[in-house]
C-alpha positions as CSV (number, residue, x, y, z in Angstrom):
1,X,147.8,124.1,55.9
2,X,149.4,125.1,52.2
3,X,150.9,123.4,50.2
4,X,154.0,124.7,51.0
5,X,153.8,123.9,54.3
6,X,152.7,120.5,53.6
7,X,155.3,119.6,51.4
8,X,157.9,120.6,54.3
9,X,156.2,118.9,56.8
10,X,156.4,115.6,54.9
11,X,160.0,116.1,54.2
12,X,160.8,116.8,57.8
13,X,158.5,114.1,58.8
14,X,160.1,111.2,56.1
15,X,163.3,112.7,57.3
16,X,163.2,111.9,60.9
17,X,161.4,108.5,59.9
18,X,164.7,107.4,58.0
19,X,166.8,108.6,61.0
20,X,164.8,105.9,63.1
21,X,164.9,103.6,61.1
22,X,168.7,103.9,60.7
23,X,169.2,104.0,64.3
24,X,166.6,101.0,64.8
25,X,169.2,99.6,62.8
26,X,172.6,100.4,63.6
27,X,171.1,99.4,67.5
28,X,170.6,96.3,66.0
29,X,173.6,95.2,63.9
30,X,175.5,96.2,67.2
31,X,173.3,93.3,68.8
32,X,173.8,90.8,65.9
33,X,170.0,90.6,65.3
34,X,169.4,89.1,62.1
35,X,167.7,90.7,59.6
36,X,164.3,89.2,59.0
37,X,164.1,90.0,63.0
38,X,165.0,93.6,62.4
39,X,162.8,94.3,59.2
40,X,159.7,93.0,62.1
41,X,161.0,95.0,64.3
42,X,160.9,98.1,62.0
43,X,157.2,97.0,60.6
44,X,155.9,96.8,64.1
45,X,157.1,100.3,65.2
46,X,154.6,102.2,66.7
47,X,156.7,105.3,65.8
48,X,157.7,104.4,62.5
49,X,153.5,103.1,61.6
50,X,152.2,106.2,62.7
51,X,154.9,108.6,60.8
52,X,154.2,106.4,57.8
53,X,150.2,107.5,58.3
54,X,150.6,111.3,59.0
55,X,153.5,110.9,55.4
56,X,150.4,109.3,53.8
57,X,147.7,112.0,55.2
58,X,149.7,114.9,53.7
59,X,150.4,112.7,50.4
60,X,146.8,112.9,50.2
61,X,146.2,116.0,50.9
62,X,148.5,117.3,48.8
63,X,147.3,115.1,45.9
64,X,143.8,116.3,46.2
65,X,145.1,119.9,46.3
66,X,146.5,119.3,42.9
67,X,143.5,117.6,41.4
68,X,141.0,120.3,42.7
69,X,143.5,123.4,40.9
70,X,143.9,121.2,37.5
């Protein structure tokens, strides 16, 4: 993958993980859960954890790119 493509994937990737999130919760504030319940419910999201790895894997990627063309 270039880095072109990589920088698009994150963006599309951190994208739709802010849109979860968001939904996660307007869902909740609809249910009157409180927040310290919801910020658990958002750091325990299988979804959300594993779009947070693949964000980091192309962070790295794309930050050893850089440092292997400097």
């Amino acid at each position: 993958m270039n880095k072109k493509d990589s920088l698009i994937s994150k963006k599309l990737l951190t994208s739709y993980k802010e849109r979860l999130e968001k939904e996660i919760i307007n869902r909740s504030d609809k249910l009157r859960i409180p927040p310290h319940a919801l910020k658990q419910i958002i750091s325990n999201n299988n979804e959300i954890k594993e779009l947070k790895n693949v964000i980091q894997k192309l962070e790295n990627n794309s930050s050893s790119c850089n440092n292997s063309n400097s």
